[in-house]
C-alpha positions in Angstrom: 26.0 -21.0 -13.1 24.9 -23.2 -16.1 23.5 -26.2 -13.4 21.5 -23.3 -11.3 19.9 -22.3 -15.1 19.2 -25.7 -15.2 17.1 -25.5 -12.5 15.0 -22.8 -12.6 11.4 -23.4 -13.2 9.6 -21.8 -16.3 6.3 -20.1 -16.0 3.4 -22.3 -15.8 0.6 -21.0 -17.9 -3.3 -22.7 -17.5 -4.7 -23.5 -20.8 -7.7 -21.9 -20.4 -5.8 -18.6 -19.6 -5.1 -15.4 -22.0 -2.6 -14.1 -22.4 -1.0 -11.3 -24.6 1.8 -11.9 -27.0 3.4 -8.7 -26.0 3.5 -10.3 -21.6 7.0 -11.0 -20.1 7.2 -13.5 -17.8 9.8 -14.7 -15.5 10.9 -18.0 -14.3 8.8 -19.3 -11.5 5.7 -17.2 -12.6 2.1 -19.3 -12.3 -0.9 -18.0 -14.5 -4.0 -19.9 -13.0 -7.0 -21.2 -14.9 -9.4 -17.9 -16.5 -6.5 -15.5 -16.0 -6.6 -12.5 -18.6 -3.3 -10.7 -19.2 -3.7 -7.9 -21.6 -1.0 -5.8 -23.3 2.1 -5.0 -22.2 2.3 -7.0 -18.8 6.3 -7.7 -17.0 6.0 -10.7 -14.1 8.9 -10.5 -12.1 10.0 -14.6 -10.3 7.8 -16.4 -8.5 4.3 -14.5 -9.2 1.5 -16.4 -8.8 -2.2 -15.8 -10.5 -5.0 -17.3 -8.7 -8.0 -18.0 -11.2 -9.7 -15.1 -12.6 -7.7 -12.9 -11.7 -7.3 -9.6 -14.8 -3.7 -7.6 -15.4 -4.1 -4.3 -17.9 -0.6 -3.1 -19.1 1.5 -1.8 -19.2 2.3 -3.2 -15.3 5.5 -3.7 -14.1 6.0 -6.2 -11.4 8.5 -7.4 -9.2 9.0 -11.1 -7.5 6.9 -13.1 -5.4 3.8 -11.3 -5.4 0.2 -13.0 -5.4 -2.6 -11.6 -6.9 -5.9 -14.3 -5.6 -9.2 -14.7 -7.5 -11.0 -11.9 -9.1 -8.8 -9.2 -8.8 -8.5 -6.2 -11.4 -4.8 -4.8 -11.9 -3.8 -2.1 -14.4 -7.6 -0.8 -15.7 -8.3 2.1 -17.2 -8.6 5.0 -14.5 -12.3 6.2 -13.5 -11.6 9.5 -14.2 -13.6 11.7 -16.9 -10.9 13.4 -18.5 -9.1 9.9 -19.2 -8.3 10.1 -22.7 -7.1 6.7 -23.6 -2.9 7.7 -22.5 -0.4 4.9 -22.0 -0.2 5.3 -18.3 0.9 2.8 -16.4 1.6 0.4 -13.1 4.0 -0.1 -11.3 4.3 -2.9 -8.4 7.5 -4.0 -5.9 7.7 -7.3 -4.3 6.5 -9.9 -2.0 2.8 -8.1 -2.5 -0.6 -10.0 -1.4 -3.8 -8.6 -3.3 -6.7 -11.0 -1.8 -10.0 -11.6 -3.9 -11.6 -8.6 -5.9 -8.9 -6.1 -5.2 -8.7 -3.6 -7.9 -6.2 -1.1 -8.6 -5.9 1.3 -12.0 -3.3 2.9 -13.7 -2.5 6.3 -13.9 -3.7 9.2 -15.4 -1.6 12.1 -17.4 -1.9 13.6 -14.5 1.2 11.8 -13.3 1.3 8.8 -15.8 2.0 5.9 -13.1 0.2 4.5 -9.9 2.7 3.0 -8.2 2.9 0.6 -5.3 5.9 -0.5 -3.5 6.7 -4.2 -1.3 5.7 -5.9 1.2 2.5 -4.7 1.0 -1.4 -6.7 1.9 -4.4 -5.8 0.0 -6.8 -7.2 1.4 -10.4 -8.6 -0.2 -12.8 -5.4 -2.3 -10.0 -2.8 -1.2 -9.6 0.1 -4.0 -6.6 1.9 -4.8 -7.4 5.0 -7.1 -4.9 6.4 -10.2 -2.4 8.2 -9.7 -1.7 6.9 -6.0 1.8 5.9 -4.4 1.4 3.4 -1.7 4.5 2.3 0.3 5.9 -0.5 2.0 4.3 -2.7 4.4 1.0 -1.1 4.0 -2.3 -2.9 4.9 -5.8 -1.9 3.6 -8.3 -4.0 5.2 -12.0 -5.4 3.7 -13.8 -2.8 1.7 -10.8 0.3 2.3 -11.0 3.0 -0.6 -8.7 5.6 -1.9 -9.1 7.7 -4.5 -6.8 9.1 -6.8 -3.8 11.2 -6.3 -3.3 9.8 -2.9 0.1 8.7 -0.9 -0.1 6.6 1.8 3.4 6.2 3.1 5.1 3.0 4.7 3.3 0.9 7.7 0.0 3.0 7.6 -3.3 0.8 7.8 -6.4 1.4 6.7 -9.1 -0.4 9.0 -12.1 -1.9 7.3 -14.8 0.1 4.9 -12.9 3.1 5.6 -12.4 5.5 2.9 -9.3 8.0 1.8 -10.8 11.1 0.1 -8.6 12.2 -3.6 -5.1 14.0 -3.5 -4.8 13.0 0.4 -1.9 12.0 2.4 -1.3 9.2 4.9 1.4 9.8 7.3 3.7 6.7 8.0 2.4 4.3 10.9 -0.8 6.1 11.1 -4.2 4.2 11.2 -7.5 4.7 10.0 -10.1 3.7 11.9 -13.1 1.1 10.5 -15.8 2.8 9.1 -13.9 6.2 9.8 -13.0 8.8 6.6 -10.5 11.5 6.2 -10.3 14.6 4.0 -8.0 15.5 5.3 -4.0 14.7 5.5 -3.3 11.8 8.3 -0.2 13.4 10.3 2.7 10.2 10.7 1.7 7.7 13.5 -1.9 9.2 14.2 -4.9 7.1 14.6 -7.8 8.8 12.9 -11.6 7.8 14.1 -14.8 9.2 12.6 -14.5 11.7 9.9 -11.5 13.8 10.1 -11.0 13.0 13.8 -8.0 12.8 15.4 -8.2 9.8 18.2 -4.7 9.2 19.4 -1.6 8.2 18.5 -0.5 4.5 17.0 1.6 3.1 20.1 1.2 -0.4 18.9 2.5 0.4 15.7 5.5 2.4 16.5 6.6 -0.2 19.0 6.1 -2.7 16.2 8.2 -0.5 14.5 10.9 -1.1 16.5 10.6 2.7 17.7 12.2 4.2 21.1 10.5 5.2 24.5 12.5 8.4 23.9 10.4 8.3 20.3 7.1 7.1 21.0 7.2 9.8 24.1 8.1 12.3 22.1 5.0 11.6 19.8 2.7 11.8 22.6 3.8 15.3 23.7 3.4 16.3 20.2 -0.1 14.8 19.9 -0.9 17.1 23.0 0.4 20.3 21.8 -1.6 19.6 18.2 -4.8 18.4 19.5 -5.1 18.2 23.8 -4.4 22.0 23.9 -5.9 23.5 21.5 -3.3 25.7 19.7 -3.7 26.9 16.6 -1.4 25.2 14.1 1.6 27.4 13.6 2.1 27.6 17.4 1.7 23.8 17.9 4.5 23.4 15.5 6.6 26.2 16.4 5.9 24.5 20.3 6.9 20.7 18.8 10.0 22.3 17.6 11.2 23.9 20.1 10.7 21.5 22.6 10.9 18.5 21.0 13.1 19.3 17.5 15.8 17.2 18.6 14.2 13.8 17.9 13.6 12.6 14.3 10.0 11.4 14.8 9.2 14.8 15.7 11.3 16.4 12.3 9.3 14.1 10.3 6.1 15.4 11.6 7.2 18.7 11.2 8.3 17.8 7.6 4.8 16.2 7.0 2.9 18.8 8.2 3.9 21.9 6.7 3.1 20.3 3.7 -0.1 19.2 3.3 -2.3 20.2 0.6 -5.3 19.0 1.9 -3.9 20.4 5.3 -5.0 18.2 8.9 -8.0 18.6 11.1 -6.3 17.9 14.5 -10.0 17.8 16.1 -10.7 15.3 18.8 -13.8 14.2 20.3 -13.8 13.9 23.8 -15.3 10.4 24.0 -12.0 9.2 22.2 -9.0 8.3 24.7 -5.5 8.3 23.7 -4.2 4.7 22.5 -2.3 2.9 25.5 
């Protein structure tokens, strides 16, 4: 044990960065040139800080994440009522935030944004207070979402597309480029336009490692919520009798009878179902 101590690397800190007295840094940690820490700021092994780049504690976060040039982590919340509360964020592992990302802290609303692992944020993406993002998310170039959302493992958000506050993004569901919701995103959905359902994220799931049986399952479901124009209640009362028996469909279910914002199962007629 005493000769794998022995080895460890300690952080490496520029000498033209700043950082706070009250910062916790692992071993392994790199804090690039023009790097700002401020307050209360825990680095799990292995971080990396490109140049520039601005943490606001208290943040919390774990190993091998790297946060490139320019990006903002841990700022005060845009939110009016923001009084100054030590809210806070909190980040898993193996995360990529590419240049200009910024992401803020939460508000007393819930006291904690929170992001989990695996994640890619990718350049001018926006993540609002009070969100929970997953694992193995990806916001593309210019995504924004505003506070109180949840965007739940595997979802993407395509590029300069934008979540509206207190929504919900199902898991494996996509939203579209230039496309907006304000309403909830059902689990492996593709959303196109504004609050347009398009078709169902076949790539994704199969990605995902899901079944025929599953992905099937999904497409009935998309048919009975959008294709055939049932009102809601009878769509899912439909999905679970006829389909209940596969867990894909229980977590739609589950999803959807609890949403907020509720969905807009819409769908243009230009839009064809994903292959």
């Amino acid at each position: 044990m005493s000769q794998l101590m022995s080895h460890r690397q300690a952080p490496q800190i520029h000498p033209t960065a700043v950082v706070s007295s009250e910062a916790e840094l692992a071993d392994g940690v790199v804090i690039g040139p023009h790097v700002v820490i401020e307050g209360k700021v825990k680095l799990g092994p292995d971080c990396v800080l490109r140049p520039s780049a601005v943490l606001v504690g208290p943040i919390t976060m774990g190993c091998n994440n790297i946060v490139y040039s320019g990006v903002i982590l841990g700022e005060r919340p845009q939110h009016l009522r923001y009084n100054d509360e030590p809210t806070s964020l909190e980040i898993g592992d193996n995360n990529t935030f590419r240049e200009h990302v910024t992401i803020h802290r939460g508000t007393a609303h819930s006291q904690v944004t929170r992001v989990g692992s695996n994640n890619y944020f990718m350049a001018n993406c926006h993540v609002g207070h009070d969100c929970t993002i997953g694992n193995r998310c990806i916001l593309t170039n210019g995504a924004l979402v505003g506070g109180h959302c949840v965007i739940q493992d595997g979802a993407i958000l395509s590029g300069n597309s934008a979540v509206h506050q207190f929504v919900r993004i199902g898991r494996l569901a996509l939203l579209s480029g230039c496309s907006a919701t304000t309403k909830d995103i059902p689990p492996f959905f593709i959303y196109q336009g504004i609050d347009n359902a398009a078709g169902i994220n076949v790539v994704g799931m199969r990605r995902a490692g899901m079944s025929n049986e599953q992905i099937n399952a999904v497409r009935q479901a998309f048919r009975f919520l959008v294709r055939d124009g049932l009102p809601l209640p009878a769509a899912l009362a439909r999905m679970e009798r006829d389909l209940g028996n596969v867990d894909v469909i229980q977590e739609m279910l589950a999803f959807m009878r609890r949403c907020p914002k509720g969905i807009n199962p819409m769908r243009d007629r230009h839009y064809f179902e994903a292959a």
